[in-house]
VOPAGU-2260 file (C-alpha; in pm, 1 decimal, decimal comma):
REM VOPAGU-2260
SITE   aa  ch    i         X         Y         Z
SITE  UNK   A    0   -5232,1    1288,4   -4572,4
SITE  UNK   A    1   -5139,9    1032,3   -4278,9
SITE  UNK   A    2   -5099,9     757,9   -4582,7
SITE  UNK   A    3   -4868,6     985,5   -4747,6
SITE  UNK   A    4   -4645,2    1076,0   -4444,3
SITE  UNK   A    5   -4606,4     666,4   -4401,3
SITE  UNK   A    6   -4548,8     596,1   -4751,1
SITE  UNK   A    7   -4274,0     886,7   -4716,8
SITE  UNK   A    8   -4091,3     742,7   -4357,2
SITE  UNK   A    9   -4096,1     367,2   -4525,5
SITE  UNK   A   10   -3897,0     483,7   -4811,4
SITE  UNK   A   11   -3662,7     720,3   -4645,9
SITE  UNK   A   12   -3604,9     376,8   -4398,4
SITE  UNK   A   13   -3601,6     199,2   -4743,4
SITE  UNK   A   14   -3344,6     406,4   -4871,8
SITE  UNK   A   15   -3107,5     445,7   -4552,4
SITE  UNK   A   16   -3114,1      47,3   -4511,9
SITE  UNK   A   17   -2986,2     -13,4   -4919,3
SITE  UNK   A   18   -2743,5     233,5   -4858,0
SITE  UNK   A   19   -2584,5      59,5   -4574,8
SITE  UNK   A   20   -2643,9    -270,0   -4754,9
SITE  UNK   A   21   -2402,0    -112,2   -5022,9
SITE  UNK   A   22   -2158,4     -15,4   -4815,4
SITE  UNK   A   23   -2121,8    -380,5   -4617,8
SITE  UNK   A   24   -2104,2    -547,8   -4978,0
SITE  UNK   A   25   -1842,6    -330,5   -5118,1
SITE  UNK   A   26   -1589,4    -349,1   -4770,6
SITE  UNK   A   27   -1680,2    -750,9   -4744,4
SITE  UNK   A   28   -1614,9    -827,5   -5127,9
SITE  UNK   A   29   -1294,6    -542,1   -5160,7
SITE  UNK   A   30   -1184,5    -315,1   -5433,4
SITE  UNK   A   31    -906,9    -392,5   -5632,1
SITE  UNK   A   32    -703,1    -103,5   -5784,1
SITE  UNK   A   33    -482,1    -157,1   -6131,3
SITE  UNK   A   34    -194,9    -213,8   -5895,5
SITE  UNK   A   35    -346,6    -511,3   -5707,1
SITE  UNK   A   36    -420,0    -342,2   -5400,3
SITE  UNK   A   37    -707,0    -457,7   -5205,9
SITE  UNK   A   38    -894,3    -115,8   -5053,4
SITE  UNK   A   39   -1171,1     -56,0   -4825,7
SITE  UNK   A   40   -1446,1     242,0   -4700,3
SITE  UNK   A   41   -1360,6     457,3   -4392,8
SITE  UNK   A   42   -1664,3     383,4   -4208,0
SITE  UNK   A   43   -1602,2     787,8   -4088,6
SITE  UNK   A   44   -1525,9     945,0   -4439,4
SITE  UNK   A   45   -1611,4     690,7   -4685,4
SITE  UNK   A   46   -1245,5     728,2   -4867,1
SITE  UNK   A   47   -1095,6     414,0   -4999,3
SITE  UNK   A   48    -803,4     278,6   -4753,1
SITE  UNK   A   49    -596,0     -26,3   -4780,1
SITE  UNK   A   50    -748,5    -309,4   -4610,3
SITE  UNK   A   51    -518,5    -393,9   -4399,9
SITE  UNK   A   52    -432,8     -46,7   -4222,6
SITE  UNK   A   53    -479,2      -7,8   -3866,7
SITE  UNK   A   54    -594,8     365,2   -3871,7
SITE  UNK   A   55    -796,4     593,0   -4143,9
SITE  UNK   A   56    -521,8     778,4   -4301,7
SITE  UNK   A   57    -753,0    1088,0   -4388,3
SITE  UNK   A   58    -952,7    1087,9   -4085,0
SITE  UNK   A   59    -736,0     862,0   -3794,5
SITE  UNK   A   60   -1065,3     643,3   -3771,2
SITE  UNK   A   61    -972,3     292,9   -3597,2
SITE  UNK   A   62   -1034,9      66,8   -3858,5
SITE  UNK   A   63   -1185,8    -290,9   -3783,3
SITE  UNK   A   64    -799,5    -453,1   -3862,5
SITE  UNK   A   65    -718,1    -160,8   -3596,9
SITE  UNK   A   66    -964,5    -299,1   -3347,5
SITE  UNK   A   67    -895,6    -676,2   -3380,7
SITE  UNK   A   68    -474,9    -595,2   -3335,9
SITE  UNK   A   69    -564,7    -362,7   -3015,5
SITE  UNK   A   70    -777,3    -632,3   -2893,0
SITE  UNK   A   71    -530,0    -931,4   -2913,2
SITE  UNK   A   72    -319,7   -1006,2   -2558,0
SITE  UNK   A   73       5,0    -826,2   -2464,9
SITE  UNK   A   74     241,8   -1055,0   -2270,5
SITE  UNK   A   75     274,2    -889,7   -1933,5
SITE  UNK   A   76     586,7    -687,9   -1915,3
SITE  UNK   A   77     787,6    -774,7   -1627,7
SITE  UNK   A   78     815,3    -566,4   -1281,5
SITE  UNK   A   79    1100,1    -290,9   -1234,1
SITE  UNK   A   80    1439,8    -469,2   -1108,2
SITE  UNK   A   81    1297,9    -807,1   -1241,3
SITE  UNK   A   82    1534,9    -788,3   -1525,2
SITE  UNK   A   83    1481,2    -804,5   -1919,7
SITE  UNK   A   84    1455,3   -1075,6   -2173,9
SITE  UNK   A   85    1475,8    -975,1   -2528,0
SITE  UNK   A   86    1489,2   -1177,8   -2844,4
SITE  UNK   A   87    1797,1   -1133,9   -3068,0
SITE  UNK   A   88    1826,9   -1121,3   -3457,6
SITE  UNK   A   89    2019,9   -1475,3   -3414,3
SITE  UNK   A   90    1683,8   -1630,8   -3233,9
SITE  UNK   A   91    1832,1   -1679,2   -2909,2
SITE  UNK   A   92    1690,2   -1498,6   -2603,0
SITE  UNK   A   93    1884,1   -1245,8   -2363,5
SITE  UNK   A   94    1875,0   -1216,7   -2028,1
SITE  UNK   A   95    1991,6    -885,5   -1861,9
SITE  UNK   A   96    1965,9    -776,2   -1502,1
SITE  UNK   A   97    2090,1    -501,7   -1302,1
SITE  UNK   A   98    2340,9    -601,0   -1054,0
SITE  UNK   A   99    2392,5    -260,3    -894,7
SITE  UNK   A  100    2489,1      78,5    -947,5
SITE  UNK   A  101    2845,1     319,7    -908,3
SITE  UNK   A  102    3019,2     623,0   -1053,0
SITE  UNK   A  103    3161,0     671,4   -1386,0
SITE  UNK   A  104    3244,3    1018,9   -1485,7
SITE  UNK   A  105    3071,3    1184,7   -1212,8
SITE  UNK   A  106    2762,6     965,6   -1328,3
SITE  UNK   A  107    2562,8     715,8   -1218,2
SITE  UNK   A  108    2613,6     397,2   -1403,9
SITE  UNK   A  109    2443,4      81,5   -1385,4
SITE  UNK   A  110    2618,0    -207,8   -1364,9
SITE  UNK   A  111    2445,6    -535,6   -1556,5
SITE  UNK   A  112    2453,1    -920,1   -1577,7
SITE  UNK   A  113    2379,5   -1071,1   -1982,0
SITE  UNK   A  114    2369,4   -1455,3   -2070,1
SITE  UNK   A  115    2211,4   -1561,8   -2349,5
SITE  UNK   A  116    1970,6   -1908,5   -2418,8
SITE  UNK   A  117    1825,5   -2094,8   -2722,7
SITE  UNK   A  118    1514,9   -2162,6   -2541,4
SITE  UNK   A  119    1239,4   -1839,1   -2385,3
SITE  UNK   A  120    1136,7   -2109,3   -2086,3
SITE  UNK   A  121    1544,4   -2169,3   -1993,7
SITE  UNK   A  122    1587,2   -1726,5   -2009,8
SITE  UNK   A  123    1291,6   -1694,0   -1790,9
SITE  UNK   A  124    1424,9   -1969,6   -1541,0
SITE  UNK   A  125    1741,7   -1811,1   -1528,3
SITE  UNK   A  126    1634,6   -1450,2   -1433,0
SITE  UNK   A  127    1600,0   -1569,7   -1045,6
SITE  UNK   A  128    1949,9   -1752,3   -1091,6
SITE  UNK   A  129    2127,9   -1439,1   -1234,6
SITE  UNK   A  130    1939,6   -1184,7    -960,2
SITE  UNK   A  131    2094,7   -1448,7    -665,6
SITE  UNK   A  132    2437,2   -1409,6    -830,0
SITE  UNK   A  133    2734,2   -1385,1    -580,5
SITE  UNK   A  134    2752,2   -1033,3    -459,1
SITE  UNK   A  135    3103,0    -810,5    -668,1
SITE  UNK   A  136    3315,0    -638,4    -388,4
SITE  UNK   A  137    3213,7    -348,9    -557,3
SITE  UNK   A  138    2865,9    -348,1    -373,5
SITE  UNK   A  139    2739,5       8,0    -345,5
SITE  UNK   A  140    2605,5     175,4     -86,3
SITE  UNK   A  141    2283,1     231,1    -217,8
SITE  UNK   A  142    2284,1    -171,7    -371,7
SITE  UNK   A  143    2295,3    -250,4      20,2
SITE  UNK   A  144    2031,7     -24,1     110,1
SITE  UNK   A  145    1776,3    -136,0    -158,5
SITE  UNK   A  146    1806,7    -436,3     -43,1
SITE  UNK   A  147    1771,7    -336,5     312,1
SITE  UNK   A  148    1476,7    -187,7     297,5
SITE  UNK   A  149    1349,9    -549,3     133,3
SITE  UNK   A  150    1422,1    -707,6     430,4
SITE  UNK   A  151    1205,2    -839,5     687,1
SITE  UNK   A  152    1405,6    -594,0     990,1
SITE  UNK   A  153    1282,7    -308,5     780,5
SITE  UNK   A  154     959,1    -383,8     737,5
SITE  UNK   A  155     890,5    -456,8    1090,8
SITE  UNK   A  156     970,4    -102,1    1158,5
SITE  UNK   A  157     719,8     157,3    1238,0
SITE  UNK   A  158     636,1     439,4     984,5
SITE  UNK   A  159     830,1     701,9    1235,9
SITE  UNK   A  160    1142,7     494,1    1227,1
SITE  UNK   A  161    1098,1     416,2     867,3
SITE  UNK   A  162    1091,5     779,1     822,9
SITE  UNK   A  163    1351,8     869,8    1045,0
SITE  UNK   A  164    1631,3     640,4     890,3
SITE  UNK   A  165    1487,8     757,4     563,2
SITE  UNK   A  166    1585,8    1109,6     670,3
SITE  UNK   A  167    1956,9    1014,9     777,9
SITE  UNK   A  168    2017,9     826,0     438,2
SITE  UNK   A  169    1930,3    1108,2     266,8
SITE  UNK   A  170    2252,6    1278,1     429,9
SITE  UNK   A  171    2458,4     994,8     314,7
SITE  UNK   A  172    2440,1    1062,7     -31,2
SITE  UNK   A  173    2786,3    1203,8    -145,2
SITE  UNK   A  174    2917,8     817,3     -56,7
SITE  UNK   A  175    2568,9     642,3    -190,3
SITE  UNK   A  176    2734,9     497,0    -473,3
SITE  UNK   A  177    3085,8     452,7    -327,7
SITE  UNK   A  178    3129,6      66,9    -275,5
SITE  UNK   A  179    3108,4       4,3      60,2
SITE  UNK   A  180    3467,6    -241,9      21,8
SITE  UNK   A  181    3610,5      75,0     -42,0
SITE  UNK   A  182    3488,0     300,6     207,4
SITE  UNK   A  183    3711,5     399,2     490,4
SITE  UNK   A  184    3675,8     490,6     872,8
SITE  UNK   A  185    3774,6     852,5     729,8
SITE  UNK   A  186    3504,5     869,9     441,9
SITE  UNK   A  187    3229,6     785,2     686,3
SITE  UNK   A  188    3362,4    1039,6     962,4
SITE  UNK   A  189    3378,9    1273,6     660,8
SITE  UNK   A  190    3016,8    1284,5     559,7
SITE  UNK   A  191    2892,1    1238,6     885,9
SITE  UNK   A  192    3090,4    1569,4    1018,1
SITE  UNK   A  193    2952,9    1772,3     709,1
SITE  UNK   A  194    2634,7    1721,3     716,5
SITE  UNK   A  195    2553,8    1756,1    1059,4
SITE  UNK   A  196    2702,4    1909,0    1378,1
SITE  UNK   A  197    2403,2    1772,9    1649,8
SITE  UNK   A  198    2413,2    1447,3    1811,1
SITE  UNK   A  199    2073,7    1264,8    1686,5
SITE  UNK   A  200    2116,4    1305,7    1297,2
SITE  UNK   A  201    2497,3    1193,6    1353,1
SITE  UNK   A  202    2353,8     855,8    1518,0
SITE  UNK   A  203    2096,1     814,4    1285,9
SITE  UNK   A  204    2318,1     799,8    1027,1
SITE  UNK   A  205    2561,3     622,2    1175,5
SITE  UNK   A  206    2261,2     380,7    1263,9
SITE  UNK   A  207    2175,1     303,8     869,4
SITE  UNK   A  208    2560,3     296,0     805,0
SITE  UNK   A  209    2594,1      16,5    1108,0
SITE  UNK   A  210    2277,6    -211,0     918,5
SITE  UNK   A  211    2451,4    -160,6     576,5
SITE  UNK   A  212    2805,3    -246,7     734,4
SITE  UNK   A  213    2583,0    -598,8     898,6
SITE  UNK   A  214    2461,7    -670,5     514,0
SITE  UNK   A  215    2792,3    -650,7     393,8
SITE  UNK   A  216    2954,1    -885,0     649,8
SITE  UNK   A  217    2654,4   -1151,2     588,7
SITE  UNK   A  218    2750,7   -1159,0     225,1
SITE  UNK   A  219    3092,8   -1158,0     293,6
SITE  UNK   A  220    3191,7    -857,6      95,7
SITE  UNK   A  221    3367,3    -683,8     384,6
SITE  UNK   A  222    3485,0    -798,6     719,0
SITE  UNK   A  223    3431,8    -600,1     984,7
SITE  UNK   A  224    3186,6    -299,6    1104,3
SITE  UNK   A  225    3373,4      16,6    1056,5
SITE  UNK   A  226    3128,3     233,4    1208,0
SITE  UNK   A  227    3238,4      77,6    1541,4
SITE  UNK   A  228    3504,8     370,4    1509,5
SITE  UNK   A  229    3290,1     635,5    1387,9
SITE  UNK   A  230    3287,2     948,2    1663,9
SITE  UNK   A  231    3013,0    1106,7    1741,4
SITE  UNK   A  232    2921,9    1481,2    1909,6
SITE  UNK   A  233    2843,6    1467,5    2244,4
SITE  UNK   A  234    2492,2    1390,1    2329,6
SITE  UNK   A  235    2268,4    1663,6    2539,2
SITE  UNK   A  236    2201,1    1569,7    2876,2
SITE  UNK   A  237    1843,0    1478,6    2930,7
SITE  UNK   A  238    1625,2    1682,4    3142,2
SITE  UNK   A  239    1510,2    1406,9    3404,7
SITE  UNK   A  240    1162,5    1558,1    3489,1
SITE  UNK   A  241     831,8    1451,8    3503,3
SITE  UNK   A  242     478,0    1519,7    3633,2
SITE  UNK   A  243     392,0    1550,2    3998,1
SITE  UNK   A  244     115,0    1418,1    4158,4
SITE  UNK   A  245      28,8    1785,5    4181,8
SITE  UNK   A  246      20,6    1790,4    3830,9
SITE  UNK   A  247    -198,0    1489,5    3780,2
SITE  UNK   A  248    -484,5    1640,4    4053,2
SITE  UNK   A  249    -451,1    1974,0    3835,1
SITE  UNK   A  250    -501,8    1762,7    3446,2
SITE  UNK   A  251    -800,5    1541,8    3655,2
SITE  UNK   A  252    -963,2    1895,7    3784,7
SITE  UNK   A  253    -939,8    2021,8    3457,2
SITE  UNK   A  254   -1081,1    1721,6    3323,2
SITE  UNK   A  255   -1392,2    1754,7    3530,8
SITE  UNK   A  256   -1445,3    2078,4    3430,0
SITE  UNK   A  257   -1578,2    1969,4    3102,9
SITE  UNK   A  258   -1211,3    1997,5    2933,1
SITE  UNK   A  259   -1223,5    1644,3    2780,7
SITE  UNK   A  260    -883,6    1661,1    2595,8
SITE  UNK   A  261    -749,9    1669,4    2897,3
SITE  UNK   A  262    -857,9    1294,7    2897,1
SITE  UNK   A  263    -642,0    1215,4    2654,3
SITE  UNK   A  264    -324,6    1355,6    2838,3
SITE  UNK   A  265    -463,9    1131,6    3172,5
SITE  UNK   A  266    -468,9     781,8    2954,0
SITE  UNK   A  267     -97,6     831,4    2847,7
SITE  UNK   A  268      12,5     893,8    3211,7
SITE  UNK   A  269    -224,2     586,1    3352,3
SITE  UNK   A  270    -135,0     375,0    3039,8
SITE  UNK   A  271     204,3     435,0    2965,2
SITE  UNK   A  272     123,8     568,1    2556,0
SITE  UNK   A  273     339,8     776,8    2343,8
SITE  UNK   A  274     139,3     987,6    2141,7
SITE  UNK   A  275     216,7     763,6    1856,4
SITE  UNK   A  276      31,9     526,3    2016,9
SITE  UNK   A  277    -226,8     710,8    2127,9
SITE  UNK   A  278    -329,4     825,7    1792,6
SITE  UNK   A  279    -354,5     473,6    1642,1
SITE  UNK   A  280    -534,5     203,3    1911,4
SITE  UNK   A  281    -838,1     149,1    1694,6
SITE  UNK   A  282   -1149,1     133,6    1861,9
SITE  UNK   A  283   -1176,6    -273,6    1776,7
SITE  UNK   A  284    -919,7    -353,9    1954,7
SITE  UNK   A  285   -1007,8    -220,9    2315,2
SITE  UNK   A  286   -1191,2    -457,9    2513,8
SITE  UNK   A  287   -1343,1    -255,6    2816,5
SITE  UNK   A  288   -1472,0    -552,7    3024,7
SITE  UNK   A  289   -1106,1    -709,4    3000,9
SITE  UNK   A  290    -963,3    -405,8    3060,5
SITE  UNK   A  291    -672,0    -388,0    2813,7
SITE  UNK   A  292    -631,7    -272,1    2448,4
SITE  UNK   A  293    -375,3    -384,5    2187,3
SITE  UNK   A  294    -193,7    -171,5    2042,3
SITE  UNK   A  295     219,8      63,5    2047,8
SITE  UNK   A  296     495,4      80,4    1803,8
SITE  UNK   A  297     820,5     145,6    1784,8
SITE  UNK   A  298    1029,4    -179,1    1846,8
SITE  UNK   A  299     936,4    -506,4    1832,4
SITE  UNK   A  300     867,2    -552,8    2190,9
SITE  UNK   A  301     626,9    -239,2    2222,8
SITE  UNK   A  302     456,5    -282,8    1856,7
SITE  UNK   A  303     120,0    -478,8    1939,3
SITE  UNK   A  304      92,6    -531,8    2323,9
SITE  UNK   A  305    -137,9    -584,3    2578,5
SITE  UNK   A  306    -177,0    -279,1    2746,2
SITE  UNK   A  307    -371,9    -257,0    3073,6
SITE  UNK   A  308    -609,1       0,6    3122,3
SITE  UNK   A  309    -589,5     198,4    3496,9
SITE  UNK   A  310    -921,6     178,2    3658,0
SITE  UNK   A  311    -895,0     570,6    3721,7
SITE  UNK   A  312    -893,9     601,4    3324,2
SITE  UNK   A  313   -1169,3     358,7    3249,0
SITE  UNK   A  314   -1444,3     532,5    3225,5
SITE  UNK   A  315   -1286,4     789,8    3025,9
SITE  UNK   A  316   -1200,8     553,0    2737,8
SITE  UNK   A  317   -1522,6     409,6    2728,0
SITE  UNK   A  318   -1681,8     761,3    2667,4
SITE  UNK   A  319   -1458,0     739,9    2391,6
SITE  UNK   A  320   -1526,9     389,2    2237,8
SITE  UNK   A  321   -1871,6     532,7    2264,8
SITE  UNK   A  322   -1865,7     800,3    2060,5
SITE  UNK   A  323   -1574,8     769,8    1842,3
SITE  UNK   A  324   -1576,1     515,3    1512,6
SITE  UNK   A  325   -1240,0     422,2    1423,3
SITE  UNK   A  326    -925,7     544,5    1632,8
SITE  UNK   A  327    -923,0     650,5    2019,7
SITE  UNK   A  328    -809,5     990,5    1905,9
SITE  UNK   A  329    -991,5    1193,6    1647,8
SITE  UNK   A  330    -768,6    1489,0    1567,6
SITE  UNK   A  331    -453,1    1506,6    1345,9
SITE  UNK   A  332     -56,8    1523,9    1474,4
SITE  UNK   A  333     -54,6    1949,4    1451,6
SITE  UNK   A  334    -430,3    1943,1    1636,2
SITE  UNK   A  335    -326,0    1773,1    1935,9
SITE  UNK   A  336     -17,8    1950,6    2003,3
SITE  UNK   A  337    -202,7    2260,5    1992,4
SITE  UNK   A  338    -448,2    2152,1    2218,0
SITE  UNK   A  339    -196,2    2013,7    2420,5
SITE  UNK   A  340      -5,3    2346,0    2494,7
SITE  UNK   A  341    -285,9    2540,2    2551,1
SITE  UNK   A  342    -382,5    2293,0    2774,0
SITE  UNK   A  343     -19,0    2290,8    2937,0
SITE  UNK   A  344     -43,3    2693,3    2933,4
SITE  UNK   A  345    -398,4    2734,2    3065,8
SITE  UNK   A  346    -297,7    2494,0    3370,1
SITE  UNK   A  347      51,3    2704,5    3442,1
SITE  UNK   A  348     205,3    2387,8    3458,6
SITE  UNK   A  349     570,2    2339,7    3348,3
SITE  UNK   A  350     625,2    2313,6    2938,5
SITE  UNK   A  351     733,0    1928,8    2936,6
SITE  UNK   A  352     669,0    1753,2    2639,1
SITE  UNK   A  353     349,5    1467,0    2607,1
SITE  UNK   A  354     661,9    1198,9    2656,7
SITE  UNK   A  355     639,6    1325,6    3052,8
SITE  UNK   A  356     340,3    1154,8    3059,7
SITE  UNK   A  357     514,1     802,4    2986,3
SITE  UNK   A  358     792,7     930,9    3217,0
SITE  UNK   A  359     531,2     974,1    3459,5
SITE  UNK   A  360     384,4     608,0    3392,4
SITE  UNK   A  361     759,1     441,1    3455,5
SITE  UNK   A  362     831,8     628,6    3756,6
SITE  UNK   A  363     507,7     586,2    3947,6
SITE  UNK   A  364     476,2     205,0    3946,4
SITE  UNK   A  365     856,6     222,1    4020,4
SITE  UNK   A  366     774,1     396,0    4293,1
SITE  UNK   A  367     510,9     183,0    4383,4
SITE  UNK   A  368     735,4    -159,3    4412,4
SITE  UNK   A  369     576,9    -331,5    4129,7
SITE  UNK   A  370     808,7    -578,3    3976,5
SITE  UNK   A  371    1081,8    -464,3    3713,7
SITE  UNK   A  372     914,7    -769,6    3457,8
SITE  UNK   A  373     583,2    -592,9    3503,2
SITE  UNK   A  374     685,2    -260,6    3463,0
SITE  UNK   A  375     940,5    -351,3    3137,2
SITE  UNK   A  376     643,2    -587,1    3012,4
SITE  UNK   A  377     366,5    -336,2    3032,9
SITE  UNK   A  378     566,2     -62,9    2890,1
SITE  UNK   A  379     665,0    -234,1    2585,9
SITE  UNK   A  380    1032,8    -273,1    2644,6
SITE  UNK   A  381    1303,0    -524,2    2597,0
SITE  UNK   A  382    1508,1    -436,4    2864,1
SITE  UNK   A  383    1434,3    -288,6    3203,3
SITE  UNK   A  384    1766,8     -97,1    3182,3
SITE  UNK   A  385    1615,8      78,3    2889,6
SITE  UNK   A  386    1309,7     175,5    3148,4
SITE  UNK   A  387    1511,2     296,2    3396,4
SITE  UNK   A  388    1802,4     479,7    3229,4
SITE  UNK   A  389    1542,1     653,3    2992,3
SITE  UNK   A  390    1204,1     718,4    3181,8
SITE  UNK   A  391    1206,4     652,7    3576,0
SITE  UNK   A  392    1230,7     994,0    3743,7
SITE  UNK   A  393    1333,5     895,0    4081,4
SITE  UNK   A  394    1276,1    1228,6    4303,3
SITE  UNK   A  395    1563,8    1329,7    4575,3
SITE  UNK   A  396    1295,1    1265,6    4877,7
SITE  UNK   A  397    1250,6     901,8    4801,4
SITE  UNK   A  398    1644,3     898,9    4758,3
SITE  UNK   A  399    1730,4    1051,6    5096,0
SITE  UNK   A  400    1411,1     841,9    5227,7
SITE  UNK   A  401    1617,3     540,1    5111,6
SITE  UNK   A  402    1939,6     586,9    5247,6
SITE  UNK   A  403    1753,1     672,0    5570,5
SITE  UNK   A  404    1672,5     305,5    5576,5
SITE  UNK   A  405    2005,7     191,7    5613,6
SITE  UNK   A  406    2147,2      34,3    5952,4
SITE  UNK   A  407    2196,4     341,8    6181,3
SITE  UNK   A  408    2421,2     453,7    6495,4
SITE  UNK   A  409    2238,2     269,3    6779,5
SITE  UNK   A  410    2393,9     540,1    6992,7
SITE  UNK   A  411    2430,7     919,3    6842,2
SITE  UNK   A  412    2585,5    1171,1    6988,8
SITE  UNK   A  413    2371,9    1489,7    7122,2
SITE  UNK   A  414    2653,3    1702,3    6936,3
């Protein structure tokens, strides 16, 4: 029984294996039909297809000429705004590229560059050349800020002022495709006045109008800045307050009291930190037994600095290098200024914003007498007018304790 049951497997293997031997013979030696077309088996149905078809046309199966075609190299297609090079019916090769974009019809054209070449090597040399080609008067707005945001005074921005310029080009778009030769001091009031009625999106835009208007003039395509004449509305006056030393004593208490985001509030006012900067000092780059930390953002004199770290706030940032992994702060944008209100609430302290605790850092070494290079250095700014116009809270007592100083009457009167 066991000899017949092996007899049986070896000839249905027998079988299976002459079957397939078939099958290779016929596709490698071809069929040839009365018409002279050579034909081969669908390896899926077994129906006779021309041999050189890329696909079963009963079934779709990929056919082996299908697989070697699919497998052969592509030339890589060239990056978006790196222009096009195609091959003409006359053999030569031409080169297009985009030179910008404006208005035609009440749509948005594109306006090109084409030369043509006998040679692929001289079109692909000359894609660089026809990209660099002198700028047309007819520069658009939105030509200037592509190329803008290329630039190297872009990219050195943070993500918030990235995002914030972002925002006020967006309200420049009924002029985006004007060219900017063309544009006058009454367009640019125009689009400024109907979009917004509020101080800070008016400069913001007039801010990303001002680097477009800087472009220009460096390619020579206009002459002047005409945002210089742009008017603005009239800017809210800031509240100038900031955190007493009341206030401080209250945050440390509640600190002590096993409140530990109240920590976090304590190393902006002994640091100097926007919460920006707060939220992204990486662990790595504090160094406890040197007592500073690298880190801020903003502008380029606040993005990457030594900061010093208060010997009051020490300890509390090396609880947190101790248990955190990555950042200083573990909690999201939305988390920490929930925590911070209740925080702000729970205390009965006065609703100022987290930036009082900078304000607080600026006007307590002023205070102090530490030196104005110090103080602009430490802070991350470029200018110490921009410290004290902006941030130092000077309160009336240390005003009226300063004019006090001054020469008095060596002889008052008892009236």
């Amino acid at each position: 029984m066991q000899k017949q049951r092996l007899s049986y497997d070896f000839g249905s293997k027998l079988s299976i294996y002459l079957l397939r031997s078939i099958l290779i013979l016929r596709n490698k030696y071809r069929n040839t039909t009365q018409k002279g077309v050579y034909t081969m088996l669908c390896s899926n149905c077994n129906r006779d297809i021309p041999e050189d078809a890329l696909y079963c046309c009963y079934c779709g199966r990929l056919t082996p000429a299908g697989k070697r075609e699919s497998s052969k190299k592509r030339p890589p297609r060239r990056g978006n705004g790196a222009g096009s090079i195609s091959k003409r019916p006359s053999g030569k090769y031409q080169v297009t590229v985009t030179l910008g974009w404006y208005m035609k019809d009440g749509k948005k054209t594109r306006r090109t560059l084409t030369r043509s070449y006998d040679k692929k090597t001289d079109a692909i040399l000359a894609v660089s050349a026809l990209k660099g080609a002198a700028p047309s008067p007819r520069e658009t707005l939105y030509d200037l800020w592509e190329q803008y945001k290329a630039g190297k005074t872009y990219q050195a921005l943070s993500t918030s002022q990235k995002d914030k310029l972002g925002y006020a080009w967006k309200r420049l778009k009924p002029i985006e495709l004007r060219p900017i030769a063309e544009l006058t001091v009454d367009d640019l009031q125009r689009v400024i006045d109907e979009a917004t009625d509020t101080y800070y999106p008016a400069r913001d835009m007039k801010v990303v109008l001002s680097h477009l208007y800087e472009l220009a003039a460096k390619r020579e395509i206009v002459a002047n800045n005409k945002t210089e004449y742009i008017d603005l509305p009239d800017a809210p006056k800031a509240k100038r307050e900031t955190w007493t030393d009341e206030d401080i004593d209250a945050f440390w208490a509640d600190y002590r009291a096993g409140n530990f985001f109240t920590g976090y509030i304590l190393i902006m006012c002994y640091c100097g930190l926007r919460y920006g900067e707060l939220a992204t000092i990486r662990i790595e780059n504090i160094y406890l037994s040197e007592r500073y930390m690298i880190g801020g953002i903003k502008t380029e004199a606040g993005i990457d600095r030594v900061i010093p770290i208060a010997a009051a706030v020490l300890p509390i940032i090396e609880l947190l290098c101790n248990t955190r992994r990555d950042t200083l702060i573990g909690m999201g944008h939305n988390q920490f200024y929930d925590a911070y209100w209740e925080t702000i609430d729970r205390l009965g302290l006065r609703h100022l914003p987290p930036q009082t605790a900078r304000h607080y850092y600026f006007t307590s070494l002023t205070a102090a007498g530490i030196q104005a290079g110090i103080i602009t250095e430490t802070g991350g700014h470029a200018s110490y007018m921009t410290t004290m116009k902006n941030y130092v809270r000077i309160p009336l007592s240390d005003k009226l304790a300063a004019v006090d100083r001054i020469h008095a009457d060596p002889a008052p009167s008892d009236k």
